[in-house]
N, C-alpha and C positions, 0 to 999 in steps of 0.2 A: 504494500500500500504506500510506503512511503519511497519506493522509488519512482511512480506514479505520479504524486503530486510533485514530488521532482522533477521529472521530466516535464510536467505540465507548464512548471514556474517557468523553466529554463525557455522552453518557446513561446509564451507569455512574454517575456524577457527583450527575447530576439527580433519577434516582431514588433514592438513597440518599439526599439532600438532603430529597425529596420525601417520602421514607418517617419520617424523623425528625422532623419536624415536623408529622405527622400525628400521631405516636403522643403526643410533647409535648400538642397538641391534647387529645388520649384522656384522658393524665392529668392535664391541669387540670380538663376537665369534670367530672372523677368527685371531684376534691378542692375542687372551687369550692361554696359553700353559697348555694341561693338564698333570696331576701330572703323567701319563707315560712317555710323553715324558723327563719332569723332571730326572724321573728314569734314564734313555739311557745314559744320563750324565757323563760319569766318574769323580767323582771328582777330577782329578789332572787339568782337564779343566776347573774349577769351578774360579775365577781367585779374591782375595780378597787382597784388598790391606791394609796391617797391616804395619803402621811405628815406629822402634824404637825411634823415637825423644820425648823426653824428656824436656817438657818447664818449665823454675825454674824461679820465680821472686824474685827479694830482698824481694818485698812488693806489695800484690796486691791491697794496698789500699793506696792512696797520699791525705793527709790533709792537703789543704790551707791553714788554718786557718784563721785568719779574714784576711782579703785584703781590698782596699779600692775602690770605684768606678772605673769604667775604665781601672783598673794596669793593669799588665801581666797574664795573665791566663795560659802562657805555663805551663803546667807540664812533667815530663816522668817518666813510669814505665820502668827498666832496668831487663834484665831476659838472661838466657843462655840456650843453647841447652845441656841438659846431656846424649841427647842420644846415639846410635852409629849413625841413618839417619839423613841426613841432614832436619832441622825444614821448614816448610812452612806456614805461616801467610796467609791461603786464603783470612778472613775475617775481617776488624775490625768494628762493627758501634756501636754510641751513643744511651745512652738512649732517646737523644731529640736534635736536632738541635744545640743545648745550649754547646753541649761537641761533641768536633770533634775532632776523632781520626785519627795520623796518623800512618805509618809501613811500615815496612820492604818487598817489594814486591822480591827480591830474596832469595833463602835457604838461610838458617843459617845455616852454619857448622857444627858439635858435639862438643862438647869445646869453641864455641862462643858465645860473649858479642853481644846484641844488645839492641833497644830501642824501646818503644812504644809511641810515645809525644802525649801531649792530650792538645786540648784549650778548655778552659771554657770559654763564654761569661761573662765577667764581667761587663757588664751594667744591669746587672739582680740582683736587691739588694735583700739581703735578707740569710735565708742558704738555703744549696742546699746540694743534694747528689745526685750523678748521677753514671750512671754504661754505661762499654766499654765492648761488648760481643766480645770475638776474637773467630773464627774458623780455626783448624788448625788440623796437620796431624797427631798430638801428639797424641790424644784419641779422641773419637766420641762425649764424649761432649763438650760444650763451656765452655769456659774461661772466668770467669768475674772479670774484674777489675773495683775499686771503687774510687771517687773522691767527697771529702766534704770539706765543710769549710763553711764560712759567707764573704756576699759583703755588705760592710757598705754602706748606702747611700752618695747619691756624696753632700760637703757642699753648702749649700744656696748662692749667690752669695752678697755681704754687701751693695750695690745698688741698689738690690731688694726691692721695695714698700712691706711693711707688710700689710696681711690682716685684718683687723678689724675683731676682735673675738666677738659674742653677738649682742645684740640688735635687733629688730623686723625688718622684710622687710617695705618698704615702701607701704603706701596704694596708689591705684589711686582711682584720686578724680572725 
């Protein structure tokens, strides 16, 4: 009996498998364009959007240097538009949680100063190097800006009991 309803499941199974990927099938054909239609196209229809904006930064790269537990993690990268369109900042994210970028959500100008601030978590001792991927209308790749230094550990508090360094664990008897 139970090899039965086994076998039943199993081509249950199959043809539903078999049925959805048929129909998948159906609807790419019907949404897929072929290369004639393509052709019919005149290209002044064809519609590609190229922007002259031009994104310049003083420095793509900001070095904390040592810091000390818990300080200020703001930093900013400062950059101008030298293009003639107005710049658009669609994107900005972190390499990790750790560094959170913020930006500019209206154009930039041609001729104008703006800012990119970034906060590092500084209770993560140790160094670090992290990167801010921006997307923008400047050119189709990204834009990576860089952020480094060392977070010193935070000091001991003088109240604090010292651990006993050495000696064997205790046996039970």
């Amino acid at each position: 009996m139970k090899k039965v309803i086994l076998s039943l499941a199993l081509i249950v199974g199959f043809t539903t498998a078999n049925a959805q990927t048929k129909e998948a099938l159906k609807t790419q054909t019907t949404t897929e364009t072929s290369a004639e239609e393509i052709k019919e196209v005149p290209k002044n229809q064809i519609e590609t959007k190229v922007s002259n904006a031009i994104i310049d930064f003083e420095s793509k790269v900001v070095d904390y240097g040592t810091i000390e537990h818990n300080s200020d993690g703001k930093r900013k990268f400062i950059f101008t538009n030298n293009g003639t369109d107005p710049l658009i900042i669609k994107k900005a994210k972190g390499s990790c949680g750790c560094t959170v970028p913020t930006w500019p959500r209206e154009p930039i100008a041609p001729g104008e100063t703006a800012e990119i601030g970034v906060k590092y978590a500084t209770n993560r001792v140790g160094p670090f190097t992290k990167t801010i991927t921006l997307t923008t209308n400047a050119s189709k790749k990204p834009v990576i800006l860089t952020i480094k230094g060392k977070v010193n550990p935070a000091e001991k508090p003088t109240d604090a009991p010292e651990k006993k360094k050495g000696g064997a664990p205790l046996e039970k008897k």
